[in-house]
C-alpha positions, -999 to 999 in steps of 0.1 A, spaced: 651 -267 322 646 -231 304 629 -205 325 596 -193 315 595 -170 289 559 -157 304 539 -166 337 498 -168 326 476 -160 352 438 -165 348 421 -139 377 381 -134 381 376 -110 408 407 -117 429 416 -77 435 423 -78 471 452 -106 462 464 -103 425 489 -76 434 503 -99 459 509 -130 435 519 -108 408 550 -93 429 558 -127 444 560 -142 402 581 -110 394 607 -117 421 608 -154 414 612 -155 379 627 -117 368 632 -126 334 597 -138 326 566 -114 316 535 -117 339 505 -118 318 473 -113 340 440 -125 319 412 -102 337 383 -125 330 354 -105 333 362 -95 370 340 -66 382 363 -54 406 402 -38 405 418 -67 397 430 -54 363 443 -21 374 454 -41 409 477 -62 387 489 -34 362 503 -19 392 521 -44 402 535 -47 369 516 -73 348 502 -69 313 469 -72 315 449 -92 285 411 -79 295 379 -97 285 343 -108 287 339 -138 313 353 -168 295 361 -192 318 395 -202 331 405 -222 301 402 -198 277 413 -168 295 448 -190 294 445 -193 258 441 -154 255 467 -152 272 492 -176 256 488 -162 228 500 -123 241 531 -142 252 564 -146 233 573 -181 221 590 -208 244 578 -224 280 554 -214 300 544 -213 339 506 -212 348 496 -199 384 466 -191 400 455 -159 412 456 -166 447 490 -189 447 513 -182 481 541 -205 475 576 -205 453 571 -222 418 613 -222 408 610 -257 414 588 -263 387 606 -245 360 637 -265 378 630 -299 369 648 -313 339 613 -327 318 605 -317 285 567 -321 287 544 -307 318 556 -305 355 524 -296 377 524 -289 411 514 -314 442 503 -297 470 518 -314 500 490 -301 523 454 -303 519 434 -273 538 395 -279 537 383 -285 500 352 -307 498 346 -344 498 372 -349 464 345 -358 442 355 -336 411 391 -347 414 386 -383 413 358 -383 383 394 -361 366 417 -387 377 398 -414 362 393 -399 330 423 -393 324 435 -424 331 409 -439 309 419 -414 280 460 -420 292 464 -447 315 480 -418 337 471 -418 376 476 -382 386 475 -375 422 466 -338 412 446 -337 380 436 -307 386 464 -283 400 466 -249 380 501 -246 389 519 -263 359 554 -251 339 547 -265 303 581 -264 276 581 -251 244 572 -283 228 549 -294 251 528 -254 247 525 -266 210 507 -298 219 481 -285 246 469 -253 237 445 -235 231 429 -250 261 398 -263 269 374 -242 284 368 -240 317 381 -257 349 384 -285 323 417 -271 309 440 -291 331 425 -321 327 427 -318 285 464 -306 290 471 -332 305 457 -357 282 466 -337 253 505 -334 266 501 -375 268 488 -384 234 520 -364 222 540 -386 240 552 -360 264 562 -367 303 540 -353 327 554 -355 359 539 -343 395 569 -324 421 554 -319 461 559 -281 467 544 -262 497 518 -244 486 483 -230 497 457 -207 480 422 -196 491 400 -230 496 363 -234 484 350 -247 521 317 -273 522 292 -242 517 267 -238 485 295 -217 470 322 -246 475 298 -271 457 287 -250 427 321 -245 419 331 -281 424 302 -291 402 311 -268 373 344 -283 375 332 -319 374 313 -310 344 342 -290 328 364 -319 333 339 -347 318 334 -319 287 372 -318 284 376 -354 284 357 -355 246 360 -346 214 372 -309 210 369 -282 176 377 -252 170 352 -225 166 351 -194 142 377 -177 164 398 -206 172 387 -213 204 386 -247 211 353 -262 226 336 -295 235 313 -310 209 281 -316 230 260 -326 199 262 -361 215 232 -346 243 204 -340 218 209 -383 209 205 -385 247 172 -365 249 162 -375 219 169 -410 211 150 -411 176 174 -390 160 205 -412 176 215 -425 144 219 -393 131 235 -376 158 262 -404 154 264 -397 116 272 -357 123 299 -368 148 316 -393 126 316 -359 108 329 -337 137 362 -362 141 371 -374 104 357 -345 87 385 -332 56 386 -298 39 356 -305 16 327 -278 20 293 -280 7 274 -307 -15 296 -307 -46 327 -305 -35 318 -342 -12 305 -353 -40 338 -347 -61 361 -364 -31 343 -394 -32 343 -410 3 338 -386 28 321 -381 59 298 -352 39 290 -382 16 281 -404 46 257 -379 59 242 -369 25 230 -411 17 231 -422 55 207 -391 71 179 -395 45 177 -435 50 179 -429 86 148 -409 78 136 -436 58 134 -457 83 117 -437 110 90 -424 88 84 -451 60 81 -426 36 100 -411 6 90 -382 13 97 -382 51 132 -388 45 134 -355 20 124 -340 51 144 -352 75 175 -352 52 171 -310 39 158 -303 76 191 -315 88 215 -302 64 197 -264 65 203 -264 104 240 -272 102 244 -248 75 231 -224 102 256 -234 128 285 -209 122 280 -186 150 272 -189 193 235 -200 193 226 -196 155 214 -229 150 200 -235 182 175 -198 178 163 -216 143 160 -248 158 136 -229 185 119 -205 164 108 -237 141 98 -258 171 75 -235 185 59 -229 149 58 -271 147 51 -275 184 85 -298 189 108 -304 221 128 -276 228 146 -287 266 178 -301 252 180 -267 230 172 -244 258 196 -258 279 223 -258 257 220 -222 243 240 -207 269 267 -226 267 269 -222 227 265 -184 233 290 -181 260 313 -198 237 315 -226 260 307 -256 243 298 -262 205 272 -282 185 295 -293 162 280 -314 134 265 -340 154 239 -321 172 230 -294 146 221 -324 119 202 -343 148 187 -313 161 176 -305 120 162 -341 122 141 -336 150 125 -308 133 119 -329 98 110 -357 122 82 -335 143 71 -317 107 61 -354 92 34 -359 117 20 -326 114 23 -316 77 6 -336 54 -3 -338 10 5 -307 -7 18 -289 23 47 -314 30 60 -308 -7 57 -270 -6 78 -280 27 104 -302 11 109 -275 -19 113 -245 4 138 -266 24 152 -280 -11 158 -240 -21 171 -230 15 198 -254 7 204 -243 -26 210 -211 -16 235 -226 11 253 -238 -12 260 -206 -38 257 -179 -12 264 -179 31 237 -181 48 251 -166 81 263 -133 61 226 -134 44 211 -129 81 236 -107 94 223 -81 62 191 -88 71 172 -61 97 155 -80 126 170 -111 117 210 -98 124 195 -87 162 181 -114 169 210 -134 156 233 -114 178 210 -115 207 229 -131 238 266 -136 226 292 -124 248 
């Protein structure tokens, strides 16, 4: 096996120890560059590790996963090690073993931890997704070859990036094998801390474990739209509709150019969301409503927490449910998860859905032509660059992202 080109290390406040690993990663592998992703930490650790000799990629708190992907893609081309911050242990055996796909490390003692929760919710996941049994699903120390760097990243975000890398690695059809090293690193004990951090990885790793986009910037993020169908299950059938969308989705964008392809998953959504309008209201008109309700919120959903500010701005004016939106703000903002399709149509159906009830006669067809225009204007000009010219409106839109 190749050495590693570069060792990626992911470090959040570790100052008092990043020094350390990045000395012991020097000595073990000389040839490789240490690339040290600072995410967000409000101590030394950047300047810690530039002494030591890293390069340092800096940058807001991202999560683990993307941190990784920032730095993967400051590194040269060809295989990669990943270490945590606070590793003690050597990782030549890794880089050692003759696979071309993923070698992680297997610790071969276990020093406090909590009650394994997290890692057997990841270990059953991925053998659902893979039909892999992992005894460590969710070790950061991994060597991954050239070919198998092209198949897994960008990473999912989060602690949920080894559990995608490793289904990601599998459904290339690359080995992913597991060598016992003696190792140990700082343990979360049974404390509040401990359990916070275990719970954000068992969500991380249930994220990870769906369907994945990439954003504006090409970070790749789970599609949560499948949550607002969960709160909200009048607008299921449409939440399913924008997902088909999500997953088979091809280049066409905008009204025409579905129309011109034929059968397409914009197509689907254009006849499918009205009639499932249709057949929650039992009016013409109420399925206008629904239908341009949802299409002028996913026109909206091109940058963190666009879409889900309309959605709340309209359903205070309409008096509609806004928990599923609230809660899933920050994520969208943080760059953490994404809409996707699925819940910015559902969401827009919610809002034609509520509007039926509460805007009757003259007033639902003044509705239904604004909405009509909105999306005509989609459709010529962006809608996204039209707010961000806009005073007032581009704060607001910019309010909250990281």
């Amino acid at each position: 096996m190749a050495e590693p080109v570069a060792v990626l290390v992911a470090a959040r406040d570790e100052g008092e120890l990043i020094a350390a690993t990045v000395a012991s990663l020097r000595t073990q592998f000389p040839g490789a560059e240490v690339i040290v992703a600072d995410d967000g930490s409000r101590d030394r650790t950047a300047a810690a590790a530039e002494r030591a000799g890293a390069v340092v990629v800096r940058l807001p708190r991202r999560g683990k996963g993307q941190a990784l992907s920032a730095a993967e893609r400051a590194a040269p081309s060809g295989p990669l090690l990943l270490c945590d911050a606070d590793l003690e242990g050597d990782l030549r055996p890794l880089a050692a073993e003759p696979v071309d796909g993923i070698v992680v490390a297997r610790f071969t003692e276990r020093v406090g931890g909590g009650f394994g929760i997290a890692k057997r919710v990841a270990r059953a996941v991925i053998r659902l997704r893979t039909g892999l049994e992992p005894d460590e699903p969710l070790s950061g120390q991994r060597f991954v070859s050239a070919r198998a760097r092209l198949a897994v990243f960008p990473l999912a975000p989060g602690f949920g990036c080894e559990t995608r890398m490793t289904i990601d690695a599998a459904a290339a059809g690359l080995p992913v094998v597991e060598v016992p090293l003696p190792l140990s690193h700082r343990v979360t004990g049974r404390d509040a801390g401990g359990f916070v951090h275990r719970g954000r990885q068992l969500v991380d790793a249930l994220l990870a474990a769906g369907p994945l986009a990439l954003n504006h910037r090409g970070l790749r993020l789970p599609l949560v739209g499948w949550t607002v169908a969960v709160a909200h299950p009048s607008v299921a059938a449409v939440a399913a509709i924008g997902i088909a969308d999500d997953v088979w989705s091809g280049p066409e964008r905008g009204v025409r150019a579905h129309l011109r392809a034929g059968r397409t998953t914009g197509v689907l959504k254009l006849l499918g969301i009205p009639l499932a309008g249709l057949a929650a209201t039992r009016s013409f008109s109420g399925a206008l409503l629904v239908g341009l309700s949802a299409n002028a919120l996913n026109q909206l959903d091109t940058r963190p927490g666009r879409a889900l500010k309309a959605y709340l701005l309209a359903a205070t004016a309409l008096r509609g449910p806004k928990g599923i939106a609230v809660l899933l703000l920050p994520y969208d903002l943080r760059e953490m998860s994404m809409l996707g399709d699925g819940g910015a149509n559902a969401l827009g159906a919610l809002l034609g859905l509520n509007s039926v009830s509460r805007i009757t006669g003259r007033g639902r067809w003044l509705a239904i032509a604004a909405l009509a225009g909105l999306n005509l204007l989609g459709e010529r000009r962006s809608l996204g660059e039209l707010i961000e010219r806009t005073p007032g409106l581009a704060e607001l839109d910019a309010w909250g992202r990281v």
